[in-house]
PDB file of N, H, CA, C and O in Angstrom:
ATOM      1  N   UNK A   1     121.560  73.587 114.610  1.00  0.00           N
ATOM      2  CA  UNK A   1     120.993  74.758 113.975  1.00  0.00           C
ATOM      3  C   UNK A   1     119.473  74.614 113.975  1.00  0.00           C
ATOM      4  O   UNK A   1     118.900  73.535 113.827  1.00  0.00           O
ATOM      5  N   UNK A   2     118.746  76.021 114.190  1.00  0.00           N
ATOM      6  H   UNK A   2     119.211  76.898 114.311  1.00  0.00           H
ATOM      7  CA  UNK A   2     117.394  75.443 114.334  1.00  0.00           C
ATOM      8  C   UNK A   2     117.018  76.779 113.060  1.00  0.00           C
ATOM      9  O   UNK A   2     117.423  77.906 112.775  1.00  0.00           O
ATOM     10  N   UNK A   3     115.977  75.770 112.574  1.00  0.00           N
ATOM     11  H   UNK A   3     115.647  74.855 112.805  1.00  0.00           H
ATOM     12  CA  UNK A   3     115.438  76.570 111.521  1.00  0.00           C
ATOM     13  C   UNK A   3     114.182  78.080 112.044  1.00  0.00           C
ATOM     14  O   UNK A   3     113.245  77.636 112.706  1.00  0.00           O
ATOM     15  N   UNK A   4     114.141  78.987 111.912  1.00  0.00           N
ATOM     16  H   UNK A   4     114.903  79.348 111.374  1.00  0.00           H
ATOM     17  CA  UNK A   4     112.952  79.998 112.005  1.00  0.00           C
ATOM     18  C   UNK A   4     112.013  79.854 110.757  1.00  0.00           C
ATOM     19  O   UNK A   4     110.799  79.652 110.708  1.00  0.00           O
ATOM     20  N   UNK A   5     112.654  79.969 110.071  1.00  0.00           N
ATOM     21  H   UNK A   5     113.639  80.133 110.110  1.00  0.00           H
ATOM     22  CA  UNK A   5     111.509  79.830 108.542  1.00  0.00           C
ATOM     23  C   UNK A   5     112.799  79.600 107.674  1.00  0.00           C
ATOM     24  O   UNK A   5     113.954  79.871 108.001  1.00  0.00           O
ATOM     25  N   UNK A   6     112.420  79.122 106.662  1.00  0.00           N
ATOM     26  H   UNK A   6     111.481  78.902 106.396  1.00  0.00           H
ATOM     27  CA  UNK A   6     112.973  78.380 105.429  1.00  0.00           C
ATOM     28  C   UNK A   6     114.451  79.407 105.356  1.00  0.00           C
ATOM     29  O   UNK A   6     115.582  78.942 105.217  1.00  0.00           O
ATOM     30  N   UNK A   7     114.248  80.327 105.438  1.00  0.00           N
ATOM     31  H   UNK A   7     113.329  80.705 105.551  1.00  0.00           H
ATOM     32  CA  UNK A   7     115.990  80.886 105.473  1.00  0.00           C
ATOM     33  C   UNK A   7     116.504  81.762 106.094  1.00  0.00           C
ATOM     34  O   UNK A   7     117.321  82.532 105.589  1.00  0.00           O
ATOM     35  N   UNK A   8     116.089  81.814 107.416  1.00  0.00           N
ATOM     36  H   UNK A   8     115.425  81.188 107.826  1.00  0.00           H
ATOM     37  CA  UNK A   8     116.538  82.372 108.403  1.00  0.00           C
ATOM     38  C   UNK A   8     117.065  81.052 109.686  1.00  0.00           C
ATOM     39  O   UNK A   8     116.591  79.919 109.600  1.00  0.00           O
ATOM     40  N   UNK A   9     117.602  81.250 110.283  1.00  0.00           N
ATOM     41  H   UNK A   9     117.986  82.170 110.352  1.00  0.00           H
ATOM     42  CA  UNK A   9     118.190  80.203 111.319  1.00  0.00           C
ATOM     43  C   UNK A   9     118.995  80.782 112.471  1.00  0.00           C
ATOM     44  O   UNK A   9     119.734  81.760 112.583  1.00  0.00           O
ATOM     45  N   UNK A  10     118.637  79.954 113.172  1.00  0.00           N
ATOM     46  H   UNK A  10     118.037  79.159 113.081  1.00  0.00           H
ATOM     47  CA  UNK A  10     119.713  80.327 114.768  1.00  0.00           C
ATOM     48  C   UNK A  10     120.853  79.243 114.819  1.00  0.00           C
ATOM     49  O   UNK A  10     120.459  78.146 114.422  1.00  0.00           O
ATOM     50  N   UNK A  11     121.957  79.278 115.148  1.00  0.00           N
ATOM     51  H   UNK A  11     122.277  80.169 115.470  1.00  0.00           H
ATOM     52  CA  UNK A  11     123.064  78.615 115.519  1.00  0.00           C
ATOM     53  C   UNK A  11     123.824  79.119 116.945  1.00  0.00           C
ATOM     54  O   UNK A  11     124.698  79.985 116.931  1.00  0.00           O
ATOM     55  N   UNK A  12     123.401  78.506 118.069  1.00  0.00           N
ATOM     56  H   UNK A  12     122.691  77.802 118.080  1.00  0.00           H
ATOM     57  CA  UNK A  12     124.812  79.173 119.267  1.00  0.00           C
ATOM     58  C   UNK A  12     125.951  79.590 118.643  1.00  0.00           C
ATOM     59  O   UNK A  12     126.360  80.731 118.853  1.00  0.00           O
ATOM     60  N   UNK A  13     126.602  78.754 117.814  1.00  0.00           N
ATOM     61  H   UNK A  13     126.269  77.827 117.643  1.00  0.00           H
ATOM     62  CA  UNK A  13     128.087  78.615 117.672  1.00  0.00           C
ATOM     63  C   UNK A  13     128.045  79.805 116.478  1.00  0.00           C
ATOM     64  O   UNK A  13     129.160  79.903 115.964  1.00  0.00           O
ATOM     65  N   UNK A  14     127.256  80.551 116.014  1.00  0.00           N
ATOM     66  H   UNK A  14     126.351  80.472 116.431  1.00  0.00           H
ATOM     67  CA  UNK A  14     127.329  81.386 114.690  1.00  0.00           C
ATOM     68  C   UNK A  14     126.618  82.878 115.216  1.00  0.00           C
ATOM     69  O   UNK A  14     125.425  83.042 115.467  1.00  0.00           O
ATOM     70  N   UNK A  15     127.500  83.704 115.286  1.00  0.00           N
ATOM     71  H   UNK A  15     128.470  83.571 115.082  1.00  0.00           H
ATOM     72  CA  UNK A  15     127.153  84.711 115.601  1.00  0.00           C
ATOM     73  C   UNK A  15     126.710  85.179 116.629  1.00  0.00           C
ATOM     74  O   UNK A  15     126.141  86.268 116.559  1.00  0.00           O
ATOM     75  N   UNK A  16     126.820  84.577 117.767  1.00  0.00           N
ATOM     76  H   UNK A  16     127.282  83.692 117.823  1.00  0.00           H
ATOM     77  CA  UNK A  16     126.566  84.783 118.906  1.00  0.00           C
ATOM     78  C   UNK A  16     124.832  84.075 119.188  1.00  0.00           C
ATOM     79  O   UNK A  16     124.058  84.369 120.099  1.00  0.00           O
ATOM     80  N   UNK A  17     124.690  83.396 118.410  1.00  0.00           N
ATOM     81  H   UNK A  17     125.319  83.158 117.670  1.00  0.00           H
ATOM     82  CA  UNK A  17     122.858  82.630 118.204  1.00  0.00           C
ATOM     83  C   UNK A  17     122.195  84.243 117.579  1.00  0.00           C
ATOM     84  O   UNK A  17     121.041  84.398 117.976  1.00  0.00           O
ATOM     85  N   UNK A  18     122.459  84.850 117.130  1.00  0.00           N
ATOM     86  H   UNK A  18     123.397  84.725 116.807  1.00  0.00           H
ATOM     87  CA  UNK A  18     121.732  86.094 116.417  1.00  0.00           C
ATOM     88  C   UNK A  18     121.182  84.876 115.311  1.00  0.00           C
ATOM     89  O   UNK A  18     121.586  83.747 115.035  1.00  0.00           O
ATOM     90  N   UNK A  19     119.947  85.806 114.799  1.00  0.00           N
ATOM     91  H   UNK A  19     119.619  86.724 115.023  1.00  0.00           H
ATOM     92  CA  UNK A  19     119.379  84.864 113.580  1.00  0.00           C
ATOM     93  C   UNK A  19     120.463  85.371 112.707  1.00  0.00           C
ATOM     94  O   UNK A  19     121.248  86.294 112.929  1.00  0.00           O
ATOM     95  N   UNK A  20     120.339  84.435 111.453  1.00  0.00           N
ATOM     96  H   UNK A  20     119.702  83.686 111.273  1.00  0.00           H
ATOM     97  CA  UNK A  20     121.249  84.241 110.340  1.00  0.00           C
ATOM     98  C   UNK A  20     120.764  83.920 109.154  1.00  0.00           C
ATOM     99  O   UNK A  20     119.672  83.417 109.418  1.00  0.00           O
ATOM    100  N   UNK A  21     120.922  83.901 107.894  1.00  0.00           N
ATOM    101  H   UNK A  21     121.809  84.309 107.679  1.00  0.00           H
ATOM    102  CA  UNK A  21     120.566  83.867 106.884  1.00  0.00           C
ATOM    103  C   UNK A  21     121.297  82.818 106.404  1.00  0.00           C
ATOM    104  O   UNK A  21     122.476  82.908 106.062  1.00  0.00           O
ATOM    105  N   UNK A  22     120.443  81.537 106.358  1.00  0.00           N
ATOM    106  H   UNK A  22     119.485  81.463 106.636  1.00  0.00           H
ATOM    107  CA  UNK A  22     120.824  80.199 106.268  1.00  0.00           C
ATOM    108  C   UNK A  22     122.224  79.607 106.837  1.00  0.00           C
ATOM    109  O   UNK A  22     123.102  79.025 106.200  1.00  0.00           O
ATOM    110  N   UNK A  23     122.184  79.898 108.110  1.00  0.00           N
ATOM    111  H   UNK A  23     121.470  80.371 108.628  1.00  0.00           H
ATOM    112  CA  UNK A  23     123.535  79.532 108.500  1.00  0.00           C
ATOM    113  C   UNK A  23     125.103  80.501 108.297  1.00  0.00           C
ATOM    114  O   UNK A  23     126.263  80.357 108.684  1.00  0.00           O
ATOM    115  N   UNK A  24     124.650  81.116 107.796  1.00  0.00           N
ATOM    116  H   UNK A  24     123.708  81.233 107.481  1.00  0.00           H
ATOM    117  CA  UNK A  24     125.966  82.130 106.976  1.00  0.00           C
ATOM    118  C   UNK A  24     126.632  82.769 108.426  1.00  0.00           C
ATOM    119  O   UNK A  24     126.454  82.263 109.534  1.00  0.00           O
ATOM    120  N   UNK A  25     127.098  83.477 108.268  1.00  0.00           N
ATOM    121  H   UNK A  25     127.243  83.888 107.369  1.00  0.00           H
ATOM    122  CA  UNK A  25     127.798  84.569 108.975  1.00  0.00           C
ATOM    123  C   UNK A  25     127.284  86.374 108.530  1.00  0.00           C
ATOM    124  O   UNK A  25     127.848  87.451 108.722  1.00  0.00           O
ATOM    125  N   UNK A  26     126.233  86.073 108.006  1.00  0.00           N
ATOM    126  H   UNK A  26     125.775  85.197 107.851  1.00  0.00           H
ATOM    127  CA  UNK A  26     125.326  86.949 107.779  1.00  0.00           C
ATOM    128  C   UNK A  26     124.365  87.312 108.364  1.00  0.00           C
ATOM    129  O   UNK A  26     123.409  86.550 108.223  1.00  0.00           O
ATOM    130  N   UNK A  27     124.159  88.332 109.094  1.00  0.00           N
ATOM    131  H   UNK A  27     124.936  88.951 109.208  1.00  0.00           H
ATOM    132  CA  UNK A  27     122.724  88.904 110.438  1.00  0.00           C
ATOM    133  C   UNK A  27     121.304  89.305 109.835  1.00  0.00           C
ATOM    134  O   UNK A  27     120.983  90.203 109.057  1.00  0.00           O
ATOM    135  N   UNK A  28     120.666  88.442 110.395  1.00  0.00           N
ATOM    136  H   UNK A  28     120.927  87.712 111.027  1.00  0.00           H
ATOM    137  CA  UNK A  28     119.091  89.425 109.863  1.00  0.00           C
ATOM    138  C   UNK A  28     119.370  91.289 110.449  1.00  0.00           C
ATOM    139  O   UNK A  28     118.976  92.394 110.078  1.00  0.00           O
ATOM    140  N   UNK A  29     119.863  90.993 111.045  1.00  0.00           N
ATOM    141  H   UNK A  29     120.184  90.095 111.347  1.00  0.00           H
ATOM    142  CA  UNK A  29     120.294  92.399 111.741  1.00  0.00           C
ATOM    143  C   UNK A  29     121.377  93.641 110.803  1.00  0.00           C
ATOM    144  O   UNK A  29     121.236  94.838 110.551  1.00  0.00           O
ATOM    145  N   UNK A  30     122.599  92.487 110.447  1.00  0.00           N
ATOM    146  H   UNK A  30     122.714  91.515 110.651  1.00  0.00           H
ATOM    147  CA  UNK A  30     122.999  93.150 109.385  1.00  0.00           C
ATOM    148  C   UNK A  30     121.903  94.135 108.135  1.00  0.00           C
ATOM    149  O   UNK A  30     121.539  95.288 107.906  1.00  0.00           O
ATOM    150  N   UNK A  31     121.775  92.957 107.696  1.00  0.00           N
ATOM    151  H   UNK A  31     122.070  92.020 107.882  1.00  0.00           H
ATOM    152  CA  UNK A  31     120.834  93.519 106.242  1.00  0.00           C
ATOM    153  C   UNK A  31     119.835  94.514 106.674  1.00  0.00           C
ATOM    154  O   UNK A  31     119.989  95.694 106.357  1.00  0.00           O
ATOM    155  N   UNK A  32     118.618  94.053 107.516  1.00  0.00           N
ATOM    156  H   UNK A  32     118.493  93.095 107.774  1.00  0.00           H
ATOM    157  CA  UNK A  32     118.239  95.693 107.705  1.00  0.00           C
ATOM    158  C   UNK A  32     118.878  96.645 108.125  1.00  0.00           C
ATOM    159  O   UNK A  32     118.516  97.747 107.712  1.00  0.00           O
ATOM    160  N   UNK A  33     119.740  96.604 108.834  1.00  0.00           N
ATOM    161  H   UNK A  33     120.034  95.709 109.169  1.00  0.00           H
ATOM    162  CA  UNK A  33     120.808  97.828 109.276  1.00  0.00           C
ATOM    163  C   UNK A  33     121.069  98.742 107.942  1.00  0.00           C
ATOM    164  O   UNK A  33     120.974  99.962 107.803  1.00  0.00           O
ATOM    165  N   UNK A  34     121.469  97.608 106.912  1.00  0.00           N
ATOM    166  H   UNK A  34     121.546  96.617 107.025  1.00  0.00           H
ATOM    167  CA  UNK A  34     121.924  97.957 105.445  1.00  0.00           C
ATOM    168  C   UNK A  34     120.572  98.559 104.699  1.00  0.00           C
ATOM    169  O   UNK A  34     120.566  99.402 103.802  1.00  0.00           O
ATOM    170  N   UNK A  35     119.369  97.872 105.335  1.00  0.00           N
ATOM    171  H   UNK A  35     119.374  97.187 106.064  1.00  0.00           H
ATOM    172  CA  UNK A  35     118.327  98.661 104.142  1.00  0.00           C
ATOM    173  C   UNK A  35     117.936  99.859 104.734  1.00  0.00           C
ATOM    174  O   UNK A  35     117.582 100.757 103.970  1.00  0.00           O
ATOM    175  N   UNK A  36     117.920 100.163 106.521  1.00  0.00           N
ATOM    176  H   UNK A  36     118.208  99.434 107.142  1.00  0.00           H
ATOM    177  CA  UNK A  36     117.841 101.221 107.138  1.00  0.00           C
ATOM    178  C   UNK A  36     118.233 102.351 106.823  1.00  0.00           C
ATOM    179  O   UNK A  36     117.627 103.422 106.833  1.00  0.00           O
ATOM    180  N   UNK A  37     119.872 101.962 106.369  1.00  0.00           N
ATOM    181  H   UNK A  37     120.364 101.091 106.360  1.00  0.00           H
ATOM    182  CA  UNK A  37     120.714 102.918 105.689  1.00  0.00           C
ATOM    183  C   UNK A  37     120.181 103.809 104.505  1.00  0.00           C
ATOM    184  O   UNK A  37     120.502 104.948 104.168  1.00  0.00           O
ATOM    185  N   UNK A  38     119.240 102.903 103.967  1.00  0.00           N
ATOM    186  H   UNK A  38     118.979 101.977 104.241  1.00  0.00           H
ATOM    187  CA  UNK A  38     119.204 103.458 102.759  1.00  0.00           C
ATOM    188  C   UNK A  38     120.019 102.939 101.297  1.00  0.00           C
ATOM    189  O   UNK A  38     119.911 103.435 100.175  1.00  0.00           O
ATOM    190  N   UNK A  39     120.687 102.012 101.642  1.00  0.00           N
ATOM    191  H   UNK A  39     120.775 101.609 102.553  1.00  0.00           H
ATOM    192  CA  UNK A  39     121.014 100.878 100.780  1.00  0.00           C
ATOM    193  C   UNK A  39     119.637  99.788 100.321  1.00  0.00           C
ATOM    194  O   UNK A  39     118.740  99.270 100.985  1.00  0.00           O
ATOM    195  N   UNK A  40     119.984  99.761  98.911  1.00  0.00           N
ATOM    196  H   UNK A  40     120.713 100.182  98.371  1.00  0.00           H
ATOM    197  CA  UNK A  40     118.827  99.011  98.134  1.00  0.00           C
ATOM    198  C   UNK A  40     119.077  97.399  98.332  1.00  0.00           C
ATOM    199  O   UNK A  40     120.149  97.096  98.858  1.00  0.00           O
ATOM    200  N   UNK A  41     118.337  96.518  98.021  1.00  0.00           N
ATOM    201  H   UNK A  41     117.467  96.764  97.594  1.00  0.00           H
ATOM    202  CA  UNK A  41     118.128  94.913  98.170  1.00  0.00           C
ATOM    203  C   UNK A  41     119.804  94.961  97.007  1.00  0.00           C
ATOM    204  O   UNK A  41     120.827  94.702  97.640  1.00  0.00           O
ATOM    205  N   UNK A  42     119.976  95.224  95.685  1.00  0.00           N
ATOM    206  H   UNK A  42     119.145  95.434  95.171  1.00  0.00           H
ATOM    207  CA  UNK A  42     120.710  95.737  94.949  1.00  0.00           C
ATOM    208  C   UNK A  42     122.192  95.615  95.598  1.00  0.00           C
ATOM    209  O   UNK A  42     123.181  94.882  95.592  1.00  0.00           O
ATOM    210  N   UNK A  43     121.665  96.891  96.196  1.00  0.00           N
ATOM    211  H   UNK A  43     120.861  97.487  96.201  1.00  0.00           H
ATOM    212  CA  UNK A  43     123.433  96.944  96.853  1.00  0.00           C
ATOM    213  C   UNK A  43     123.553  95.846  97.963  1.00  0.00           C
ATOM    214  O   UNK A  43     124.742  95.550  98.087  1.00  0.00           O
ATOM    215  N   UNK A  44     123.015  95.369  98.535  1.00  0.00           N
ATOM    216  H   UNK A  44     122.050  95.609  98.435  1.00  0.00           H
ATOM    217  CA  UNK A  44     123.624  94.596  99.345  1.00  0.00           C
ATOM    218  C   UNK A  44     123.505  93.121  98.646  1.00  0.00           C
ATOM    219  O   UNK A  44     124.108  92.553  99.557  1.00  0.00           O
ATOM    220  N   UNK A  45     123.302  92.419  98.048  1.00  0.00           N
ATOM    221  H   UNK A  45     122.812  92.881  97.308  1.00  0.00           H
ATOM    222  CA  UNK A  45     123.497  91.771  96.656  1.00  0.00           C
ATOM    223  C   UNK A  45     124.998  91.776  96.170  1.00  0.00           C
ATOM    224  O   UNK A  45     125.638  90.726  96.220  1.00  0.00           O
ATOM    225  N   UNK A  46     125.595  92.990  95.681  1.00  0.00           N
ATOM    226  H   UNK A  46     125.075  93.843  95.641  1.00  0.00           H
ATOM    227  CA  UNK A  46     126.380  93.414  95.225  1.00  0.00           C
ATOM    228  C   UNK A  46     127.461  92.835  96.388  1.00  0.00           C
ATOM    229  O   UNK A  46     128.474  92.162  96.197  1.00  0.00           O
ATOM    230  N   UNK A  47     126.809  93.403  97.853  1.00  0.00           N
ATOM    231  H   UNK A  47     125.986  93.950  98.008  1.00  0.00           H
ATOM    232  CA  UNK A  47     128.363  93.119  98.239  1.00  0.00           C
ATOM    233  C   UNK A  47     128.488  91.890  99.283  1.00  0.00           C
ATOM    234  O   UNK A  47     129.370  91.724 100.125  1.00  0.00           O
ATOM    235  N   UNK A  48     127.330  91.047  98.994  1.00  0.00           N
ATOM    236  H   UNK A  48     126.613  91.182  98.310  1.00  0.00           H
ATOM    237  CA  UNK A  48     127.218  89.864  99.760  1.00  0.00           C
ATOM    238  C   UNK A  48     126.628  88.974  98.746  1.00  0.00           C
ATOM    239  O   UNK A  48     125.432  88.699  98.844  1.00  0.00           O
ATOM    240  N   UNK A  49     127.553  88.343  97.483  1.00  0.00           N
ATOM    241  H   UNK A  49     128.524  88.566  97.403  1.00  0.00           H
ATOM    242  CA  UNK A  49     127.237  87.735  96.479  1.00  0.00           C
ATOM    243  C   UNK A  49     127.336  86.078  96.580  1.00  0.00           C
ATOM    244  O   UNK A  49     127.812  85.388  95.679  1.00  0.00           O
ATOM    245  N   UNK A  50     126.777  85.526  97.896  1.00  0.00           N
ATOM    246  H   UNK A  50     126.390  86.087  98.629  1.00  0.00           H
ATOM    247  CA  UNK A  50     125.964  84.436  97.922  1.00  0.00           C
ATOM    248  C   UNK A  50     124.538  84.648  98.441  1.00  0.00           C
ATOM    249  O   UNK A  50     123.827  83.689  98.740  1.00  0.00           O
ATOM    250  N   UNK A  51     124.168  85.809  98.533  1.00  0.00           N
ATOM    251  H   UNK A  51     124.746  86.588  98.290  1.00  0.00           H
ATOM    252  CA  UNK A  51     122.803  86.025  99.288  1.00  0.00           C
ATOM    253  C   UNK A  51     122.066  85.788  97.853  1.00  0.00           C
ATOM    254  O   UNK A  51     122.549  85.341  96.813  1.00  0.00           O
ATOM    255  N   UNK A  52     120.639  86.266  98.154  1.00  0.00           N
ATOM    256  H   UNK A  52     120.247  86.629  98.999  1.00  0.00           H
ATOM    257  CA  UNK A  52     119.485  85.660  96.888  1.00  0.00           C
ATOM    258  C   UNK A  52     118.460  87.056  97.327  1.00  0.00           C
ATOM    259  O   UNK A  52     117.966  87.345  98.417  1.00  0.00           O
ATOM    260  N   UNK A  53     118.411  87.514  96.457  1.00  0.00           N
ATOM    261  H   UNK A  53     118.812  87.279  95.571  1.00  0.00           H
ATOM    262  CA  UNK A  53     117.147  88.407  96.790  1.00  0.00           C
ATOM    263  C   UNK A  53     116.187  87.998  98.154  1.00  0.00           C
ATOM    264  O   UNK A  53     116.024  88.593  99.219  1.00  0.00           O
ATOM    265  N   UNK A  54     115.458  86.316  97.472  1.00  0.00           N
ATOM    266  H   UNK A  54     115.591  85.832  96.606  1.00  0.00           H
ATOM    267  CA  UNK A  54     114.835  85.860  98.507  1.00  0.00           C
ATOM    268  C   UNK A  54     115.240  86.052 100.113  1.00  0.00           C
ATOM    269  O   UNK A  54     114.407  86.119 101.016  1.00  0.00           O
ATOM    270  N   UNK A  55     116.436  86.114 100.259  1.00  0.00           N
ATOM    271  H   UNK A  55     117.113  86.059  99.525  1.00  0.00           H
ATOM    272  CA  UNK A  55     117.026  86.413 101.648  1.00  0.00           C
ATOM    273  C   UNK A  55     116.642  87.560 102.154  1.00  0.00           C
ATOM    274  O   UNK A  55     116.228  87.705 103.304  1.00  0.00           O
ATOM    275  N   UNK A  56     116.748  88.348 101.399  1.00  0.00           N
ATOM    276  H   UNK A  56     117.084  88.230 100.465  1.00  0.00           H
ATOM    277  CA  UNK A  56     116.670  90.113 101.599  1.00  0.00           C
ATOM    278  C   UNK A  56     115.020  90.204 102.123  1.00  0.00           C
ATOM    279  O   UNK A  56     114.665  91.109 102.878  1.00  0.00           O
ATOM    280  N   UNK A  57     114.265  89.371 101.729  1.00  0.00           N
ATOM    281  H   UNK A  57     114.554  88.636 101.115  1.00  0.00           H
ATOM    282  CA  UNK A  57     112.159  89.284 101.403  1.00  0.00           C
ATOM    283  C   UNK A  57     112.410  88.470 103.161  1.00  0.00           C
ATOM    284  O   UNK A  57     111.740  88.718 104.164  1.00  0.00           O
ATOM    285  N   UNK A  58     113.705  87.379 103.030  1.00  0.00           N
ATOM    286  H   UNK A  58     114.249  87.177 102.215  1.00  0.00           H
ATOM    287  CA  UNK A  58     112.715  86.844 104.613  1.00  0.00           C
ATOM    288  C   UNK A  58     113.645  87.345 105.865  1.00  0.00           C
ATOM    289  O   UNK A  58     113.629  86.638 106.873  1.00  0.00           O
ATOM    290  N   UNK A  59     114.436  88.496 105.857  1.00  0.00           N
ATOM    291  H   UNK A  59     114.449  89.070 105.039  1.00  0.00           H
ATOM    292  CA  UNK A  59     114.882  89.376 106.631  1.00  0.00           C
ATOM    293  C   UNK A  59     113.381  90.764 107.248  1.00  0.00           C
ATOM    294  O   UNK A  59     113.190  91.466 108.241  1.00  0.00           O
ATOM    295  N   UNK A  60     112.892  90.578 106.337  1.00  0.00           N
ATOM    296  H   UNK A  60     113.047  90.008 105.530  1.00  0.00           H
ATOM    297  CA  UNK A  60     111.781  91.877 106.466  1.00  0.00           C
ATOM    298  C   UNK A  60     110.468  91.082 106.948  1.00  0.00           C
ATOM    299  O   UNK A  60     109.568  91.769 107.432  1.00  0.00           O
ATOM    300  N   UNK A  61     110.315  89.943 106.874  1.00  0.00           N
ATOM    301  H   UNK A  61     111.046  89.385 106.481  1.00  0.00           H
ATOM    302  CA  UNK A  61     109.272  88.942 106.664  1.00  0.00           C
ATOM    303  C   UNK A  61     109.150  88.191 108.379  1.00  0.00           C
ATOM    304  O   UNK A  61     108.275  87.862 109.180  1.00  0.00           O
ATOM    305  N   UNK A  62     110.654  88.204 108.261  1.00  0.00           N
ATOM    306  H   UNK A  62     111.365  88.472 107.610  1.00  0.00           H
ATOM    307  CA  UNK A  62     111.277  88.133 110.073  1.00  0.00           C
ATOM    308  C   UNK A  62     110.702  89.050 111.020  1.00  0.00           C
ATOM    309  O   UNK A  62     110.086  88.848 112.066  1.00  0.00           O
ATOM    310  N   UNK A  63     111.125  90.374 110.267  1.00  0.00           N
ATOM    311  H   UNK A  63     111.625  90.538 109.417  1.00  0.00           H
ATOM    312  CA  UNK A  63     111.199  91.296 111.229  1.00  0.00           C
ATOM    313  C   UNK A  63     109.453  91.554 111.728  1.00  0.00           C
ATOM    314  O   UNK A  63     108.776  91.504 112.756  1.00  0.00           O
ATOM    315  N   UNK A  64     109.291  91.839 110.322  1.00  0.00           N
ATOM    316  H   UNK A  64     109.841  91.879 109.487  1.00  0.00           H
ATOM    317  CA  UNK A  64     107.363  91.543 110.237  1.00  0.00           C
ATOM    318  C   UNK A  64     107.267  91.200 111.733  1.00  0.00           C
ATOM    319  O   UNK A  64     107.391  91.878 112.753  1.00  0.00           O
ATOM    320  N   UNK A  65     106.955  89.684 111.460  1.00  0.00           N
ATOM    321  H   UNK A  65     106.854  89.133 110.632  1.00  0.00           H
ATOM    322  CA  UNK A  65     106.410  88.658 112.340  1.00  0.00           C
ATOM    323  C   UNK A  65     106.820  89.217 113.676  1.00  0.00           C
ATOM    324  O   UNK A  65     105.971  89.470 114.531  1.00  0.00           O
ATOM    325  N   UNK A  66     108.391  89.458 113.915  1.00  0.00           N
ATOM    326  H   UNK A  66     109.081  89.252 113.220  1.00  0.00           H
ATOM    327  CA  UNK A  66     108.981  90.208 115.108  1.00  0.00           C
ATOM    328  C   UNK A  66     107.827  91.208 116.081  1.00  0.00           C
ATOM    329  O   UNK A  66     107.392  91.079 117.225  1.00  0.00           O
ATOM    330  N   UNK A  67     107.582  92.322 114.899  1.00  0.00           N
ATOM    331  H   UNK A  67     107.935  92.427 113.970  1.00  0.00           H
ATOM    332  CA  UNK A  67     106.689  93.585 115.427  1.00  0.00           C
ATOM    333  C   UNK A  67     105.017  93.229 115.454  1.00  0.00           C
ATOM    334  O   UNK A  67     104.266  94.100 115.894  1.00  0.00           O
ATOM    335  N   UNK A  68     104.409  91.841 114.939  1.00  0.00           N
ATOM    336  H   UNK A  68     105.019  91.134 114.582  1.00  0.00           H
ATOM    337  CA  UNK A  68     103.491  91.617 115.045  1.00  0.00           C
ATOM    338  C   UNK A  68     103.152  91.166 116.208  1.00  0.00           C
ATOM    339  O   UNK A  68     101.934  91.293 116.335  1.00  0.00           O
ATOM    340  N   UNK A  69     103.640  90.696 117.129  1.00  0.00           N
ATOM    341  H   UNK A  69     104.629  90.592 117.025  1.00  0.00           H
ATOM    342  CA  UNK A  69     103.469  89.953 118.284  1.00  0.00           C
ATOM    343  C   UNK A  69     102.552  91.820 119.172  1.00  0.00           C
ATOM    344  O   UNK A  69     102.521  93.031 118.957  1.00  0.00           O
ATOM    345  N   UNK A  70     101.869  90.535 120.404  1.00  0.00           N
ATOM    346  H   UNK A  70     101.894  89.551 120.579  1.00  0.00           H
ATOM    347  CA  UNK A  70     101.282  92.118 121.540  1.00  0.00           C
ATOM    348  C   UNK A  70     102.433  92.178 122.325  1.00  0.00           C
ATOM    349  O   UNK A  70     103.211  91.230 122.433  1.00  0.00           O
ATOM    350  N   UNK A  71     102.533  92.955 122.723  1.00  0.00           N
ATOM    351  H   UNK A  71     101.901  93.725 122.635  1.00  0.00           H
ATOM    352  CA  UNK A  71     103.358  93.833 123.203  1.00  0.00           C
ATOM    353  C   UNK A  71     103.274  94.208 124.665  1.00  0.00           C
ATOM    354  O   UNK A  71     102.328  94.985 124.535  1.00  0.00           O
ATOM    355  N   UNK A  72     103.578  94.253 126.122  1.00  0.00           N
ATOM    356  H   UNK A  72     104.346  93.622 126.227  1.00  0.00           H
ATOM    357  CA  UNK A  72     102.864  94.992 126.873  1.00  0.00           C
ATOM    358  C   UNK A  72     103.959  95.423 128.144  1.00  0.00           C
ATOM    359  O   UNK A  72     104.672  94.544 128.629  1.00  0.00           O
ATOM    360  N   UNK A  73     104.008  96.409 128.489  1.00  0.00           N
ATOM    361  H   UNK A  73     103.429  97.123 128.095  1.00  0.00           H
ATOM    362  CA  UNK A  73     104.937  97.217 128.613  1.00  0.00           C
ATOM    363  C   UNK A  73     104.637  97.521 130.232  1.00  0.00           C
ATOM    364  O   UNK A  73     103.611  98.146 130.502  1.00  0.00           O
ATOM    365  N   UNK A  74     105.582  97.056 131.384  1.00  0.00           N
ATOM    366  H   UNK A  74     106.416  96.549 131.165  1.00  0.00           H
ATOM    367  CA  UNK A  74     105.220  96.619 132.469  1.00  0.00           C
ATOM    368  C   UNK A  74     106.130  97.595 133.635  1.00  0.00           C
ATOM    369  O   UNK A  74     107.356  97.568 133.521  1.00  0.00           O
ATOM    370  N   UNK A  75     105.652  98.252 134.493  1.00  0.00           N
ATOM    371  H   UNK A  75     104.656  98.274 134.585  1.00  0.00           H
ATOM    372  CA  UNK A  75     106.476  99.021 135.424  1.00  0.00           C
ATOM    373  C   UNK A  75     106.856  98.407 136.742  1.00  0.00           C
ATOM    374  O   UNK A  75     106.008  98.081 137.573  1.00  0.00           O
ATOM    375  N   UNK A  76     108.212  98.250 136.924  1.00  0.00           N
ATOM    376  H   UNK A  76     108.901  98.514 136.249  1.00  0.00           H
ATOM    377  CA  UNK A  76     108.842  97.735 137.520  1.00  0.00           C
ATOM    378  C   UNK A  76     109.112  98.539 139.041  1.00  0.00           C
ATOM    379  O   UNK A  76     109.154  99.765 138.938  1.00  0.00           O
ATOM    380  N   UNK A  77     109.270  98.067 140.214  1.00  0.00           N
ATOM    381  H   UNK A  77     109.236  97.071 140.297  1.00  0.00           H
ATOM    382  CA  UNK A  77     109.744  98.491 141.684  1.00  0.00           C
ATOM    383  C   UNK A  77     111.129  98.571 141.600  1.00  0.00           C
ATOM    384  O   UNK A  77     111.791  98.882 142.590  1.00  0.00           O
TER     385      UNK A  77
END
């Protein structure tokens, strides 16, 4: 398992290597999907009751860093 930041992580064997929220069977992908929705930190809390708020802060904190990178957009033959 390799760590990304303190509670996010990659595993081959877990989820297809999607990042994960400390190893879980839980997707950084999931949860924003869930806050996309329009579901609160709250509700998904509610229905994933080993997560920690903190999880929910380094899902967005991920993604952050994700969209911070340059970018450059290349046309192909």
């Amino acid at each position: 398992m390799e760590y990304l930041t303190e509670r996010i992580t990659i595993d081959a064997e877990v989820c297809n290597g999607k990042p994960t929220i400390r190893g879980k069977r839980i997707t950084v992908q999931t949860i924003l999907e869930f806050l996309t929705a329009g579901d609160t930190p709250q509700d998904i809390l509610t229905q994933y009751p080993s997560l920690e708020m903190a999880d929910i802060y380094a899902c967005l904190q991920f993604a952050t860093a994700l969209v911070s990178h340059r970018y450059t957009i290349k046309t192909t033959v």
